[in-house]
Wavefront OBJ file of the C-alpha trace (Angstrom):
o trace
v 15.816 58.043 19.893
v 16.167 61.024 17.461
v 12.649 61.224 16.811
v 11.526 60.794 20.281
v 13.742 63.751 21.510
v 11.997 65.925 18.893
v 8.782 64.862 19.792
v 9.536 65.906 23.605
v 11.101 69.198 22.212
v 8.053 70.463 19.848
v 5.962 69.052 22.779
v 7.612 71.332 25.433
v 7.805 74.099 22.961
v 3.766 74.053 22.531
v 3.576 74.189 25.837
v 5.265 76.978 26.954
v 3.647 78.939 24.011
v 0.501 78.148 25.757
v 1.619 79.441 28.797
v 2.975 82.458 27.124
v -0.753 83.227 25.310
v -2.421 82.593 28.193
v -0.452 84.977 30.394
v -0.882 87.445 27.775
v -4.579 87.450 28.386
v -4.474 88.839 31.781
v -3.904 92.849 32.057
v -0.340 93.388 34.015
v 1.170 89.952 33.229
v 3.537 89.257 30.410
v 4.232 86.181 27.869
v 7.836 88.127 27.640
v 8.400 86.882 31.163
v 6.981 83.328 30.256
v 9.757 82.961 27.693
v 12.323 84.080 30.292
v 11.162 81.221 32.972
v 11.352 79.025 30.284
v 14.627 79.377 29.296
v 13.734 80.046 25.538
v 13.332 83.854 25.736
v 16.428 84.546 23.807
v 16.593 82.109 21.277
v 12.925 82.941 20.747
v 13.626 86.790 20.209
v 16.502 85.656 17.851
v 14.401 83.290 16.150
v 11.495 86.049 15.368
v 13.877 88.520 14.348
v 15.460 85.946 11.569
v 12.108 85.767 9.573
v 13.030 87.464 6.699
v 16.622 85.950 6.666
v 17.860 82.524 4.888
v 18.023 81.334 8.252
v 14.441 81.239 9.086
v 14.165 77.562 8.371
v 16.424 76.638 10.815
v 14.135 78.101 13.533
v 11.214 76.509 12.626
v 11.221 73.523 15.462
v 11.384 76.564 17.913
v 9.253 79.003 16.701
v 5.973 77.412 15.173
v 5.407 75.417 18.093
v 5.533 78.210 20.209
v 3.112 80.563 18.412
v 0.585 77.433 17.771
v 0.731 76.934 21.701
v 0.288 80.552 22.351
v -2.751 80.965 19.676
v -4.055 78.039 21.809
v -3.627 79.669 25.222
v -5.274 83.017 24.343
v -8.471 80.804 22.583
v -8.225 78.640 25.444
v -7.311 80.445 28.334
v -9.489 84.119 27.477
v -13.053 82.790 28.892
v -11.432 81.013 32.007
v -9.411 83.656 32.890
v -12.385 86.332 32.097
v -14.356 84.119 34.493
v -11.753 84.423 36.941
v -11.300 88.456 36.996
v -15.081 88.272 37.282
v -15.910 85.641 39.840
v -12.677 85.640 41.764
v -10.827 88.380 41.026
v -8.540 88.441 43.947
v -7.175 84.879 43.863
v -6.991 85.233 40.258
v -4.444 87.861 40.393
v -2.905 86.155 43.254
v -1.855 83.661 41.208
v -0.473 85.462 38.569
v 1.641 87.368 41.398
v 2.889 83.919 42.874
v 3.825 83.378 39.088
v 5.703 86.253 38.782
v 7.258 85.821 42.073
v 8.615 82.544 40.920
v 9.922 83.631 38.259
v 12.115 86.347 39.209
v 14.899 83.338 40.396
v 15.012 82.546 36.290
v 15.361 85.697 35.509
v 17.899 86.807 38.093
v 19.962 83.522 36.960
v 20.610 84.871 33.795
v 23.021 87.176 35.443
v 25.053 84.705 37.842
v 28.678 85.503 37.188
v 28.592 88.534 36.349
v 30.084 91.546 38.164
v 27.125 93.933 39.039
v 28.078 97.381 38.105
v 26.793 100.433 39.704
v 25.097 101.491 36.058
v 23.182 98.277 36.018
v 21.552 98.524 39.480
v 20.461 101.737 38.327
v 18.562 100.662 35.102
v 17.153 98.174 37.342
v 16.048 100.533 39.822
v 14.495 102.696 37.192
v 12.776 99.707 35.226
v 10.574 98.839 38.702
v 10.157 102.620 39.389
v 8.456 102.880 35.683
v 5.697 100.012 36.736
v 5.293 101.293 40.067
v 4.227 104.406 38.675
v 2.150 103.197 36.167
v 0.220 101.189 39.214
v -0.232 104.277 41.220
v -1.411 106.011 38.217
v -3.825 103.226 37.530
v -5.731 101.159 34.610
v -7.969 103.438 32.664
v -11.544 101.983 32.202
v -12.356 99.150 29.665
v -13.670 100.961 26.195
v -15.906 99.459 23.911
v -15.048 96.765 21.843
v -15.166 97.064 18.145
v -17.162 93.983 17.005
v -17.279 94.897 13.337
v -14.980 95.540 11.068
v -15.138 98.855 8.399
v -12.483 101.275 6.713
v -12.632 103.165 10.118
v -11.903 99.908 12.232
v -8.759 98.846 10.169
v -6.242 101.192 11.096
v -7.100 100.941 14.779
v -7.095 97.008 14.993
v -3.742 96.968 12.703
v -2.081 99.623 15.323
v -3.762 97.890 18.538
v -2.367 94.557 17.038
v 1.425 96.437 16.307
v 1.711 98.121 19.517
v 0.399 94.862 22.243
v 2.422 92.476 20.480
v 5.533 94.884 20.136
v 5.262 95.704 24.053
v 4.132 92.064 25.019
v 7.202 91.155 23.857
v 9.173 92.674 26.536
v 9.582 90.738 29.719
v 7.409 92.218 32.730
v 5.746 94.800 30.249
v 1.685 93.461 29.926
v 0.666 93.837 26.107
v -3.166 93.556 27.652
v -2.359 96.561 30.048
v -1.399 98.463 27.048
v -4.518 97.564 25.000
v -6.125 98.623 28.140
v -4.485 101.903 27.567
v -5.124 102.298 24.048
v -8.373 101.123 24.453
v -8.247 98.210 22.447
v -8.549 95.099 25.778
v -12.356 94.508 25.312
v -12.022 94.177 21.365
v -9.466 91.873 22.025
v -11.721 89.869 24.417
v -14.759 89.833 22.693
v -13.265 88.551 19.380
v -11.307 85.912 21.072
v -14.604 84.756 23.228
v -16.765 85.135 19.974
v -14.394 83.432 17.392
v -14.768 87.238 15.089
v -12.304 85.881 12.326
v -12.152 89.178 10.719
v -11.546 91.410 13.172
v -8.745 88.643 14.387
v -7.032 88.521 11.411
v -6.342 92.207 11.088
v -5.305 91.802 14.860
v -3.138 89.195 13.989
v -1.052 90.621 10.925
v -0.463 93.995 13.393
v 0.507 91.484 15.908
v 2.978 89.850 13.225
v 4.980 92.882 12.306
v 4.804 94.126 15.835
v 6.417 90.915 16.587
v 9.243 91.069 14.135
v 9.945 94.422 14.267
v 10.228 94.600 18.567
v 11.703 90.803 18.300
v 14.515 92.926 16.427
v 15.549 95.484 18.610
v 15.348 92.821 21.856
v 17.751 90.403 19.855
v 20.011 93.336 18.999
v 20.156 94.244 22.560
v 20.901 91.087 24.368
v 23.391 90.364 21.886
v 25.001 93.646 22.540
v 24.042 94.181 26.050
v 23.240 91.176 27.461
v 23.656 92.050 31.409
v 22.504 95.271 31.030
v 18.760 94.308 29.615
v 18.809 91.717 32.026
v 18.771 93.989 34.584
v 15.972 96.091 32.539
v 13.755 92.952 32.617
v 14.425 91.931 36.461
v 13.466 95.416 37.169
v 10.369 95.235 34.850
v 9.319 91.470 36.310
v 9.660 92.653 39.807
v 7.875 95.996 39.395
v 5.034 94.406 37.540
v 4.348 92.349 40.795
v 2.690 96.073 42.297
v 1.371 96.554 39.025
v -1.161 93.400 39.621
v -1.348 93.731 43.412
v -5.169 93.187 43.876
v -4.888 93.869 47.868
v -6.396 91.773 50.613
v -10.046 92.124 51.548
v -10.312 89.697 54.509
v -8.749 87.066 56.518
v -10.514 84.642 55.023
v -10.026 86.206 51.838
v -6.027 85.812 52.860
v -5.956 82.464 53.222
v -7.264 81.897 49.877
v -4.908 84.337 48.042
v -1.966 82.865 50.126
v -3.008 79.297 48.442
v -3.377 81.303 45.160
v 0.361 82.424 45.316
v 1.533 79.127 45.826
v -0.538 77.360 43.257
v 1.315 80.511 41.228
v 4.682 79.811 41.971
v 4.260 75.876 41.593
v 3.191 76.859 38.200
v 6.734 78.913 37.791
v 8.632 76.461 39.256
v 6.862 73.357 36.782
v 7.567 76.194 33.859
v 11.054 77.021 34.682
v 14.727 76.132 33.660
v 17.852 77.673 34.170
v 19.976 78.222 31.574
v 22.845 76.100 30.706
v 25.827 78.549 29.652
v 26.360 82.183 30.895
v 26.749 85.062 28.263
v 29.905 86.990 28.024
v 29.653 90.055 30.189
v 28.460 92.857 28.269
v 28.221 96.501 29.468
l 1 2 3 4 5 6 7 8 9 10 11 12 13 14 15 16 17 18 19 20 21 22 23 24 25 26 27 28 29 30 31 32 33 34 35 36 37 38 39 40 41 42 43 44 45 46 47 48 49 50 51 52 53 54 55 56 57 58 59 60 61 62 63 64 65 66 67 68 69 70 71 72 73 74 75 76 77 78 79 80 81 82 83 84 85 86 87 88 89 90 91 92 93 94 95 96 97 98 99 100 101 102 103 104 105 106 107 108 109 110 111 112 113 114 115 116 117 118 119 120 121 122 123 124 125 126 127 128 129 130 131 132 133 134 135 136 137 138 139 140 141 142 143 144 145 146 147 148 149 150 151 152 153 154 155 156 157 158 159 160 161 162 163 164 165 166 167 168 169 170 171 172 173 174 175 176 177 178 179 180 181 182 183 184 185 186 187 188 189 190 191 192 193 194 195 196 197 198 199 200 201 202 203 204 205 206 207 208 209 210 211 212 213 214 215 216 217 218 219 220 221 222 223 224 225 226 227 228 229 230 231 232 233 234 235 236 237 238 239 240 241 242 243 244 245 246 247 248 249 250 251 252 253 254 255 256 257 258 259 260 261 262 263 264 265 266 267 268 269 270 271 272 273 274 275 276 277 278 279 280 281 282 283
């Protein structure tokens, strides 16, 4: 019975790190808010942070599940959603917006209880006015990708690696938007699609102490401010929604993207569980 409950648990946890790498593909969607739907956001940012403690062992069942599952949604995920920005672009962000849509019950659950306090409705209020104004502002154009890799390519592929991973791990905060910004999103693509082992390796130990180091400050904050960054992140969640708002082009074109959000939030709701226990209220 043991073994079969452990079975079902690295099972689930593989899964949901698939869904978190494959979100992570798409610019404007987060794996942060993945975790969150999930239920294992915390223990996972808990769990990251530990890896240079004696306690890392005891996260193992958690945590190496969920990064196998996510390698395998970004290898797995990266042509079929790169097919889907270019051959249906519309209903392929509609369905990301029905996912995040879905999700924001999760995320608001992890605040049932508690009071809300006028300082919290402001941080909330200021997380979705960040990503709104990011979305009027824009996504610069797609640079280059660096397909090679030199003693001028390092230090940009460590830092692109660093910074997506340390951002990605924020709920509602895209790590592809900000390799988008940094210029970094088609190298990313490119050596996914093409299997480029070096340049993914240097990628990949950015990505590691990116990981670590934001996985960190997250844990330090929901343990000290628990409500308070879960207001941050429903703010940041529902903001992102305009951030990926690809706009209707036709009626016809409506129908489709209205079966696109649903398919979306189907795909939250099959993701999703509520927590369990409630945190203490923290300021």
């Amino acid at each position: 019975m043991a073994e079969t409950k452990r079975g079902r648990e690295l099972a689930g946890n593989l899964v949901k790190g698939a869904a978190i790498g494959a979100a992570n593909t798409v610019p404007g969607v987060s794996g942060g808010t993945i975790a969150v739907v999930t239920g294992i956001y915390d223990r996972l940012v808990a769990a990251i942070g530990d890896f240079f403690s004696p306690r890392w062992r005891s996260h193992l069942m958690l945590v190496a599940p969920v990064l196998i599952g996510a390698v395998l949604g970004i290898a797995g995920f990266a042509w079929v959603i790169e097919w889907g920005l270019v051959n249906a672009p519309e209903q392929t962000f509609f369905v990301f917006v029905g996912l995040i849509a879905g999700s924001l019950p999760f995320v608001a659950s992890q605040l049932r209880g508690h009071p809300i306090r006028p300082h919290h409705v402001v941080l909330g209020i200021a997380a979705l006015g960040l990503l709104v104004v990011q979305a009027v502002i824009g996504e610069p154009p797609m640079s280059d990708a660096i397909t090679e890799l030199s003693a001028t390519t390092v230090a940009p592929l460590l830092g692109a690696g660093v910074v997506a991973t340390a951002t990605m791990i924020v709920p509602g905060v895209s790590g592809s938007f900000v390799l988008l910004v940094i210029g970094m999103y088609a190298t990313f693509l490119h050596a996914v699609r093409t299997a480029n082992i070096p340049v993914l390796l240097v990628l990949a130990v950015g990505a590691a102490v990116g990981l670590i180091l934001a996985s960190k400050l997250m844990n330090l904050l929901l343990t000290r401010f628990h409500v308070a960054t879960y207001w941050v992140i429903l703010g940041l969640v529902a903001g992102s929604i305009v951030g990926i708002w690809p706009g209707v082009s036709s009626v016809t074109a409506g129908l489709m993207d209205l079966g696109a959000v649903i398919v979306g939030a189907g795909l939250a709701l099959a993701l999703g569980k509520r927590p369990t226990t409630a945190k203490e209220v923290s300021p």
